[in-house]
C-alpha positions in Angstrom: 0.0 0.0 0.0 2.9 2.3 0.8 4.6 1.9 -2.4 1.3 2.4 -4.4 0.9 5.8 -2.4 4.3 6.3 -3.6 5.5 6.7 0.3 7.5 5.5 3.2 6.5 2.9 5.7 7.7 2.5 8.7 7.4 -1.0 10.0 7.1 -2.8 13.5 7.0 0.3 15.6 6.7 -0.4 19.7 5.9 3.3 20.2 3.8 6.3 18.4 4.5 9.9 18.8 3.8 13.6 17.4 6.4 16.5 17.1 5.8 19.9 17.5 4.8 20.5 13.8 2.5 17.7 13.7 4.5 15.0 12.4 4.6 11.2 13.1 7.4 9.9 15.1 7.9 6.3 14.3 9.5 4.5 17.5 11.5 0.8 16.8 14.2 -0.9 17.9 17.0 -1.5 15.6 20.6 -2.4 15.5 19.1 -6.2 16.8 17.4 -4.1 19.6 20.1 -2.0 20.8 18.7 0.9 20.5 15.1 2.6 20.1 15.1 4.4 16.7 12.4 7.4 16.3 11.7 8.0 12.4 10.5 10.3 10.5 8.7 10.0 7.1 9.5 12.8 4.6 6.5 11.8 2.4 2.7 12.2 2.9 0.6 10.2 3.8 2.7 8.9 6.6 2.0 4.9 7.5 3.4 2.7 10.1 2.8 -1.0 11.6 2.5 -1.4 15.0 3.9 -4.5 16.8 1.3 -6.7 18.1 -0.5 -6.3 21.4 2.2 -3.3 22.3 -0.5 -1.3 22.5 -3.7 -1.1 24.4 -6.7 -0.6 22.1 -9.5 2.3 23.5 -12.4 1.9 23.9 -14.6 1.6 20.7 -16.6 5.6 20.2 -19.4 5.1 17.6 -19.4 9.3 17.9 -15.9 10.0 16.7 -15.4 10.6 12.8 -12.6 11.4 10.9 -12.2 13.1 7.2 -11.5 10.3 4.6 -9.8 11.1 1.6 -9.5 9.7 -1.6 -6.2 8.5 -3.3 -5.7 7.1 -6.7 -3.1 4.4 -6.3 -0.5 3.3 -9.0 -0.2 -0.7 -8.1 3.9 -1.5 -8.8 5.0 -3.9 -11.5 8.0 -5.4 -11.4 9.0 -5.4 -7.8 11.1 -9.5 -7.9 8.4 -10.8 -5.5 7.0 -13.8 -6.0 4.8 -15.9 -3.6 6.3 -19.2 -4.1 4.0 -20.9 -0.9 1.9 -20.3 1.9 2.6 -22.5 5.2 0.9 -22.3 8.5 2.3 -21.2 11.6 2.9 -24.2 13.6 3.6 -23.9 17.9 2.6 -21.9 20.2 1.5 -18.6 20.2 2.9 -17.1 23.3 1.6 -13.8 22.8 -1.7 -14.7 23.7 -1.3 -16.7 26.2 -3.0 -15.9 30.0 0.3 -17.7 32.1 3.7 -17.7 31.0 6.4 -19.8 32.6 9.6 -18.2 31.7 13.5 -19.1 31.6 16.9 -17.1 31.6 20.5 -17.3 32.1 19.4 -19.4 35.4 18.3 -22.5 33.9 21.6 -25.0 33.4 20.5 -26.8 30.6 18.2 -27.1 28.0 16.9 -30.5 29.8 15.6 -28.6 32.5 12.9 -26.7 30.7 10.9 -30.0 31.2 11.1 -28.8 35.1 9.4 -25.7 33.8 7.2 -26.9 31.1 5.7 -29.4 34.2 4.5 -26.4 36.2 3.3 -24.5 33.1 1.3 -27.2 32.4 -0.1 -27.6 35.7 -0.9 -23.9 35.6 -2.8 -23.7 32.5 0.6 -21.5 30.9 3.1 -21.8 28.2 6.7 -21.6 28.2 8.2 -18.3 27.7 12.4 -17.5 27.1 14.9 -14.8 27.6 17.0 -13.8 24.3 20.4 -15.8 25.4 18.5 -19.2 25.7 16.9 -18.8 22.4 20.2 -17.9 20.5 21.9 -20.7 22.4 19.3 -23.2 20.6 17.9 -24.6 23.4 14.3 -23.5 22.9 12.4 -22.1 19.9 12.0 -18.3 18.9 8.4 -18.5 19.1 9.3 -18.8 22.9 11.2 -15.6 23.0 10.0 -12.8 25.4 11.3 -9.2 24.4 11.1 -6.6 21.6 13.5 -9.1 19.7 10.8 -11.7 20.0 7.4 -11.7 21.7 5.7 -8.9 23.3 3.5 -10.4 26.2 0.2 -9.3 28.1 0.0 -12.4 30.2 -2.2 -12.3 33.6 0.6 -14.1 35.1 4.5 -13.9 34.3 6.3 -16.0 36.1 10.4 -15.5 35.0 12.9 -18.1 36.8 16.9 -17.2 36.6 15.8 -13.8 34.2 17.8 -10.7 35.0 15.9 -8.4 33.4 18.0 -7.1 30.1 16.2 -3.8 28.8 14.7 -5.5 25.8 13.4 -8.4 28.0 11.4 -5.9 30.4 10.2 -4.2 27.4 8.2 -7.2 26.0 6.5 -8.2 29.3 6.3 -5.2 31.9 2.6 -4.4 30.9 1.9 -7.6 32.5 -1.1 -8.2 35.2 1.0 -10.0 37.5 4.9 -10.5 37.5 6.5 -13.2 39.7 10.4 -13.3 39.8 12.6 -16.2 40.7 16.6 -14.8 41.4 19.2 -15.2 43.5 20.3 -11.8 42.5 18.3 -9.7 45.2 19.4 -6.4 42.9 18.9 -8.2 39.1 16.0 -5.1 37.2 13.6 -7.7 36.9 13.0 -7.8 40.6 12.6 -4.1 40.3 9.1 -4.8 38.3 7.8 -7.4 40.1 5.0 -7.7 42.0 6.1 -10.5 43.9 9.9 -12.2 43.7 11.7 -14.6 46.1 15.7 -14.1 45.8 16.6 -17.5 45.9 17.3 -20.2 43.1 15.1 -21.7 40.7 16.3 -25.3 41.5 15.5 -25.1 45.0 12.1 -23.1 44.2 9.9 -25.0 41.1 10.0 -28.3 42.7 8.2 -27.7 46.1 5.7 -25.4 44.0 4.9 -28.0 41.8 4.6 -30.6 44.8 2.2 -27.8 46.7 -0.2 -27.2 43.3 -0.4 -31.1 42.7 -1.7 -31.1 46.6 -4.3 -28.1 46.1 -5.9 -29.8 42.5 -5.9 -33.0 44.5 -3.2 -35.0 42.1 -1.4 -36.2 45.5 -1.8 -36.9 48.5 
C-alpha cells in the first residue's frame, strides 16, 4: 500500500508519537534491539505498523469521525516478488497466552525446561524464554519474550533465573501480575515485580509444583 501511495513505511513500531509541527514519530528498535530508533517520514501520507498487542486498544466511540480522503493508487509492476507458498504457523503462540512460565540465564540446561514446562502445564501456561537461551538453541524463537521476540500481556509472568535485560522488560512489563525467581536480590527484573523470592530456581519450582499437585488433589 505504501509503495502504491508512492510513500515510506515505517514497519514494527513499539511506540507512536507527534512532534511539534504535527508530524509522526515512528519509534523501533533497531541495531538487533540496541537501540530505540524514532523516524520520520518525509513523504505524505505517513503509515506505520504497529507490533502486536504493544499497544492497548481504547475503547470503541461510535461518535468519533474522521475526514477520509480519496487517493488514486498506481499498483507496482515489477518489484522481484514472487509468492512461491503459503505455510501455517505451527507452535505456540505465546503472545496470547494468559500464564507464562519463563526461563533465563538461570536455567543449566536445555533439559531442564521440562522442570518448567511441568509447572506451566499444571498452571494452565506456556513456556516463555529470555534472548540468550533462544540464541543458544535450546528452545524455539516462538518462545522468546522481548522486543526481539514476543511482546506479552500475560495475567501471570512468572520468570525463573531472568535478569531483566532492557529489551526483556520491554516485552513483558505491561503484564497483570509478575513473579520473579533470582538469587540476585538487585537483578532489574525484581525491580518490576509484583512478587519475587531471591533464591534459586532449582530449590524453588519443585516444592511449588509438589504444593499445586496437593491443592488440585493430584497427591496426597
Amino acid at each position: 500500500m505504501a509503495a502504491a501511495l508512492k510513500t515510506g513505511l515505517t514497519a514494527d513500531c513499539v511506540d507512536l508519537d507527534l512532534d511539534d509541527d504535527g508530524n509522526l514519530l515512528q519509534i523501533r528498535p533497531a541495531f538487533s534491539g540496541n537501540i530505540m530508533a524514532q523516524i520520520k517520514t518525509r513523504t505524505k501520507p505517513q503509515m506505520a505498523t504497529v507490533r502486536y498487542r504493544v499497544m492497548k486498544p481504547l475503547n470503541r466511540d461510535p461518535c468519533r469521525r474522521g475526514e477520509v480522503i480519496v487517493r488514486e493508487a498506481e499498483v507496482p509492476e515489477g518489484t522481484g516478488i514472487e509468492i512461491l507458498d503459503k505455510v501455517e504457523i505451527m507452535g505456540v503462540n505465546i503472545s496470547e497466552a494468559d500464564i507464562i512460565v519463563a526461563a533465563g540465564r538461570g536455567l543449566k540446561s536445555p533439559e531442564d525446561f521440562k522442570l518448567l514446562q511441568e509447572l506451566a502445564s499444571l498452571l494452565g501456561g506456556v513456556l516463555g524464554s529470555s534472548r540468550p537461551l533462544v540464541d543458544s538453541g535450546w528452545i524455539g524463537k516462538e518462545h522468546q519474550v522481548g522486543f526481539s521476540g514476543n511482546v506479552v500481556k500475560p495475567k501471570v509472568y512468572m520468570a525463573f533465573g531472568i535478569s531483566g535485560a532492557p529489551q526483556h522488560l520491554f516485552g513483558m512489563r505491561d503484564s497483570d501480575i509478575i513473579i520473579a525467581v533470582n538469587k540476585d536480590p538487585s537483578a532489574p527484573i525484581i525491580g518490576v515485580s509484583d512478587y519475587y523470592v531471591v533464591g534459586d530456581l532449582y530449590e524453588v519450582i519443585p516444592p511449588l509444583i509438589n504444593e499445586i499437585k496437593r491443592v488440585k488433589g493430584l497427591v496426597k
